[in-house]
N, C-alpha and C positions, 0 to 999 in steps of 0.2 A: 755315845759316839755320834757326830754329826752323821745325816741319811739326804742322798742326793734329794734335790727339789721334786715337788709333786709333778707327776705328770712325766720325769724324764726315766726311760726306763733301764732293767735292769734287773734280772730275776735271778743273779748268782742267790742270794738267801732264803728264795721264795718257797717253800712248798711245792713238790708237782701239783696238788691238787689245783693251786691258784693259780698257777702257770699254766695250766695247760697242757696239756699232749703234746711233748715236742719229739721231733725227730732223736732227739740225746735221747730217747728212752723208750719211746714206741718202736714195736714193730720187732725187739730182739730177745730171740729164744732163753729161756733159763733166765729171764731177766740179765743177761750180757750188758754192759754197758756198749751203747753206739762207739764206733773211731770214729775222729776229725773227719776221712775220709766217706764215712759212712752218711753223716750226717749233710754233709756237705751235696752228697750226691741226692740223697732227699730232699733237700729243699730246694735243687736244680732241676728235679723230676714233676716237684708239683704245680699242675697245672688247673690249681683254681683262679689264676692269675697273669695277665701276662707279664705282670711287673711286682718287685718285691721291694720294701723300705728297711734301709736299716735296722730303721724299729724293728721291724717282722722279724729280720736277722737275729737279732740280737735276743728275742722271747725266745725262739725258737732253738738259740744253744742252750735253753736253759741254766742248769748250773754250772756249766763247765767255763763259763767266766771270761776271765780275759785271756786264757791260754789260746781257746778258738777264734776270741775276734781279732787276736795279735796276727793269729795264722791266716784267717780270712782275709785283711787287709794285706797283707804281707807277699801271697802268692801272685798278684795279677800283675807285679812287678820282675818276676821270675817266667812270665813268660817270654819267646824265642823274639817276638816283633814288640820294637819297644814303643810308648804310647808318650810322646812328646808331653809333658807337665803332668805325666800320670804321677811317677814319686812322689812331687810336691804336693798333690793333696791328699794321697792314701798315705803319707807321713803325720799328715795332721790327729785322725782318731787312732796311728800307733802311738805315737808319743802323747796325747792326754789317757790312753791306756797305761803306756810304761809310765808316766808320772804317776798316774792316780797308786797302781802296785808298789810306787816307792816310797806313798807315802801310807801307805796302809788303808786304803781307801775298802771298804766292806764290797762292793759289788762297781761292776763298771756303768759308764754312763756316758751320756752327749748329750750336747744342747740339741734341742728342740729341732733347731733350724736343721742339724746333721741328722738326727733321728728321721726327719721324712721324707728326705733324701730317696728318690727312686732305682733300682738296678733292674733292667728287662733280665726274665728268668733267660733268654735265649742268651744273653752274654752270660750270667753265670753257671749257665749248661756247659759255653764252652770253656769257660775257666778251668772247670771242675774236671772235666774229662782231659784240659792235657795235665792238669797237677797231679792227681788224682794216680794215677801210678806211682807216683815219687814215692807222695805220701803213704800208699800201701808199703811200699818198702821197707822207707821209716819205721812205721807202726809195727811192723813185724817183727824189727828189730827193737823197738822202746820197750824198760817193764821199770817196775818199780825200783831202783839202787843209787848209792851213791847220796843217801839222803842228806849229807852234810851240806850239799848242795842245795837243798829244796827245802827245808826249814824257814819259819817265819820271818828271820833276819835275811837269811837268804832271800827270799824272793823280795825285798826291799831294794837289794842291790840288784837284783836282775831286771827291776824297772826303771832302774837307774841304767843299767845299758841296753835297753831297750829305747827310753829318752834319747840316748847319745846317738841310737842309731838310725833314729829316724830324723833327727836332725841331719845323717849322713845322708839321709835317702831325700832330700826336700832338695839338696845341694844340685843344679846346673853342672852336674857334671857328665857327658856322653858314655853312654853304655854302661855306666855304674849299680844301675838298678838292680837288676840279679844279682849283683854281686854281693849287696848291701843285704838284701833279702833273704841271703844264703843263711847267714848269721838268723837272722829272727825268726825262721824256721823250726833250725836245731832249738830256740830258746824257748819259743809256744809251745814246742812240742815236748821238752822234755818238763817246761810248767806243768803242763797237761795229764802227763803219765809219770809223772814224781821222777823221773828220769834226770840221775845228776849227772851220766856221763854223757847225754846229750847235749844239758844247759853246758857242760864241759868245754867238748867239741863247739859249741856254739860261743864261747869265750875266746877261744883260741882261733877261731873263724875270724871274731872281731874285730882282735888286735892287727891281727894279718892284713884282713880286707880295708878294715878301716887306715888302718894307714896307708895302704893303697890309695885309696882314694880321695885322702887329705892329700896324697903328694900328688894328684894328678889333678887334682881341685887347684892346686897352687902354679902347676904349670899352664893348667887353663886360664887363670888370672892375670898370668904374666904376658903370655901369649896376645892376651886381649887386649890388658894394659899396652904392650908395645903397639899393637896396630893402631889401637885409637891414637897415642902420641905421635905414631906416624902421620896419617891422615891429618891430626891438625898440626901437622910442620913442625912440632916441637923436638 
């Protein structure tokens, strides 16, 4: 099986010993596996840095893959004050995550350029502290069931609507961000903890939300389209 280019990282396969100590696994009693939530707040907390890279991000979920960087990318869309062309580029490493998942790819990855990418720990402190409750709720609620859902074949098609929905989420369309987000939530999350009636819920989100949003994508177009052929007299 093809293995991403040298040098681009990605440590879903990796060994902890070669990986490193990451938050997915340090620090919890009885050997407990880290939550989304957990993890995410440690690496908001630490301050050997005042700034963090992708890269970092991404050793540092260890093996937990592309369920965390779907969710990681996914939440800052979902927050209350929306950020003018934020969608259109945190759509970009969802959808070559959900491609890569659809098409069986062994572990995720980014070009170089997206890998060194900088985030100040101070915005993702406060990412994490307003998401960060949701996600405790979620997580409370997620366990293993519903496997039909979460099989090998399965999670082919779940990065196939994960692709579809960050194409939703790149879309010019006002205030649609959360909404789109809502969806790829339930779908990380239930990736994450083999949860099928999550990916479930998060199916059914889709269909809903997403045509939502295609239909008010289409009234924005028109709306547009008429003003401009006003303006030019036509």
């Amino acid at each position: 099986m093809n293995q991403p280019p040298r040098g681009w990282p990605g440590l879903e396969d990796q060994p902890e010993d070669e990986a490193g100590p990451s938050p997915a696994a340090a620090g919890q009693p009885n050997g407990r596996r880290a939550t989304a939530s957990e993890i995410f707040i440690a690496l908001a907390k630490d301050a050997s840095s005042a700034t963090i890279t992708v890269g970092q991000i991404i050793d540092a979920l260890g093996q937990r893959g592309y369920g965390l960087l779907i969710l990681l990318f996914s939440l800052p869309n979902m927050l209350p004050i929306p950020v003018p062309g934020w969608g259109a580029i945190l759509a970009v490493p969802i959808g070559a995550f959900g491609l890569q998942l659809a098409i069986g790819w062994p572990r995720p990855w980014l070009p170089r350029r997206l890998v060194e990418r900088t985030i100040s720990r101070q915005s993702l402190a406060a990412l994490v502290t307003r998401a960060a409750p949701f996600l405790v709720r979620l997580e409370k609620a997620a366990k293993p069931r519903l496997f039909d859902l979460t099989t090998w074949t399965a999670e082919r098609v779940l990065g196939a609507v994960i692709v579809c929905l960050s194409l939703l989420l790149s879309l010019p369309v006002p205030f649609t961000n959360g909404l789109v987000a809502l969806p790829l939530v339930f779908l990380s999350l239930g990736l994450l903890e083999r949860d099928g009636v999550l990916i479930l819920v998060g199916y059914i989100l889709t269909g809903s939300i997403g045509g939502l949003v295609v239909t008010l994508g289409w009234i924005v177009l028109k709306v547009a389209t008429l003003f401009v052929l006003r303006e030019l007299g036509i």
